[in-house]
Each structure stands twice: as C-alpha cells, then as structure tokens.
C-alpha positions, 0 to 999 in steps of 0.5 A: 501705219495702222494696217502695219500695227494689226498685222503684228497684233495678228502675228503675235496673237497667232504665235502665242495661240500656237506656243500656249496650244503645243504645251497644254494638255487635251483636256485643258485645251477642250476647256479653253475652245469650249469657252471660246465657243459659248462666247461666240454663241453670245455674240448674236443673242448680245447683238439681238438684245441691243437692238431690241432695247434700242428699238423700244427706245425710239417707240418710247421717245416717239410715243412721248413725242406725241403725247406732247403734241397732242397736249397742246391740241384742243381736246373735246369736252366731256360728255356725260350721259345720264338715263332719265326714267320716272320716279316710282312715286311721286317724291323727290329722288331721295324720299323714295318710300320703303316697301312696308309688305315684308313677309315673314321669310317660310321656315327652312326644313333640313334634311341630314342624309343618313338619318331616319325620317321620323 
C-alpha cells in the first residue's frame, strides 16, 4: 500500500512538473531550477550545522557530567604559600619607620628648540 501511494505522488509530481514546464517562459524557468539549486546547495551545510550542535551538546552534557561527579570527590585543601624575609627594623610589620632623608628634587632645565640660547 504504501509503495502504491509514492509512486502516485511520483507520477503526479512529474505530470505537473512537466505541464508547469511546457507553458513557462525560459527566463521563469531559469528562476524556478535556480531556486532549486540554492536549496539543494542548503542541504549539506543544514546537515553539517546539526550535526555540529549536537556534538557540542553531548560535550556539554558529559562535561556537566563530570563536573558532578567530581563534586562529590574529596578535594584538597588549599595551600597557601607566604615568603617570609626580615623586617627592615626591628618594629612590628606595620610600624615600618619613613625614610626622613628626603632631598629637594634638582631643578629641571627646558630647552625650546628653535630658540636662541641666551
């Protein structure tokens, strides 16, 4: 029953495709097999495209698969590292004494090019 049914739809689709094509026009007919032909040159590019979004569907959900289980793992302690050095004297950490010889920053000479040196 079923092969019955698409050999009609087959017949038919050709009769008409036939009709349809003996009363058009060149041109009009150059516009209908063009579009046939950017749909066809679709096709592959929609099949790549799903195939490409499912495949990162399934990384995503065996990533989130594993993030939970490794959820549930023991994790290890934090380690924290701290550089120790002596202080430069002998005051606690946040008494360190201020440098008190502070000299007077040297005067700053400008030169302006194309000017006479006087």
């Amino acid at each position: 029953m079923g092969r019955v049914v698409v050999v009609l739809l087959l017949a038919f689709a050709v009769t008409l495709a036939v009709v349809v094509g003996s009363r058009m026009s060149t041109e009009a007919m150059a516009v209908v097999v063009g579009v046939l032909c950017g749909v066809a040159a679709g096709i592959p590019m929609s099949v790549l495209l799903i195939v490409a979004m499912r495949r990162k569907e399934r990384q995503q959900e065996e990533l989130s698969y594993s993030q939970l289980s490794s959820r549930y793992a023991p994790a290890y302690p934090p380690v924290v590292v701290v550089q120790g050095g002596a202080p430069a004297s002998n005051l606690p950490p946040p008494y360190y004494p201020m440098h008190t010889a502070v000299s007077e920053p040297a005067q700053r000479r400008f030169r302006v090019i194309g000017e006479s040196d006087d």
